[in-house]
C-alpha positions in Angstrom: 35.6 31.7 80.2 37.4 30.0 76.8 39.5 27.6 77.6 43.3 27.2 76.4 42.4 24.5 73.5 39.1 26.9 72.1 41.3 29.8 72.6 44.2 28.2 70.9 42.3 26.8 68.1 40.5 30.2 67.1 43.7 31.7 67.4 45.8 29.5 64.4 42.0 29.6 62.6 42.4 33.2 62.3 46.1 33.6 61.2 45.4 30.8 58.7 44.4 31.4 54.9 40.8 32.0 54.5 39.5 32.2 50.9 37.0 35.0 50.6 33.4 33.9 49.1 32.2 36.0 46.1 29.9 38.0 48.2 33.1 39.0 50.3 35.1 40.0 47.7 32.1 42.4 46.5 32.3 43.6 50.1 35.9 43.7 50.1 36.3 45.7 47.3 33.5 48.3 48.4 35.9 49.0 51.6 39.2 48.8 49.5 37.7 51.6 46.6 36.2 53.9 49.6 39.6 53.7 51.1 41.5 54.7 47.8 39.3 57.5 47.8 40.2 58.8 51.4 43.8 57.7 51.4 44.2 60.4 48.0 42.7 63.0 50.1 44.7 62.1 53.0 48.0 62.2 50.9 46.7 65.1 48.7 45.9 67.3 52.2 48.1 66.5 55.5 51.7 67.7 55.4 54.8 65.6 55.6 55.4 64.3 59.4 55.4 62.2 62.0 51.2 62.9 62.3 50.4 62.0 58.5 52.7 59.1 58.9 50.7 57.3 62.0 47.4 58.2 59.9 48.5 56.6 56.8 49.1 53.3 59.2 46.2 53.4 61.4 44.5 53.7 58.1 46.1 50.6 56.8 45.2 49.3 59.6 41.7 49.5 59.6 41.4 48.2 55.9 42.8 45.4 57.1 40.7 44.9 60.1 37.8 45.8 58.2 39.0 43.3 55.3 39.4 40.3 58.2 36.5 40.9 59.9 34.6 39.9 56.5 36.6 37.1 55.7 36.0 36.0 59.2 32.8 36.4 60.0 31.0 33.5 61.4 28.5 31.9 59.0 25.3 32.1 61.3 26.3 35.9 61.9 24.5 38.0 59.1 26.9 40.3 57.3 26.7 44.2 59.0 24.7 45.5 55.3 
């Protein structure tokens, strides 16, 4: 079990600025130009609504959460690729 001060300090770490290294930003931009490509075809083929709408922001949402998890991945853990 963490305690509060781990749990607290991980917690600010990950909020704070983290500057990605240039092997991130490769992988970064790998994830962000894969997503352009499916968020045109989402636009370009879902009609207007409440159902496109929560898929455009899941969608965000797992950019992001694929774009954090690089930027904080833990230096002994090798990268996924």
């Amino acid at each position: 079990m963490m305690d509060i001060e781990k749990e607290l300090e991980e917690f600010i770490d990950s909020i704070s600025h983290h500057s990605p290294s240039n092997a991130q930003v490769i992988r970064i931009n790998r994830i962000r130009q894969a997503a352009a490509e499916f968020a045109t075809t989402l636009v370009n083929s879902t009609p207007q609504g409440r159902c496109k709408s929560l898929a455009k922001t899941h969608f965000e949402e797992s950019v992001m959460w694929a774009t954090k998890g690089i930027v904080l991945e833990v230096a002994d853990e090798p990268p996924a690729d």
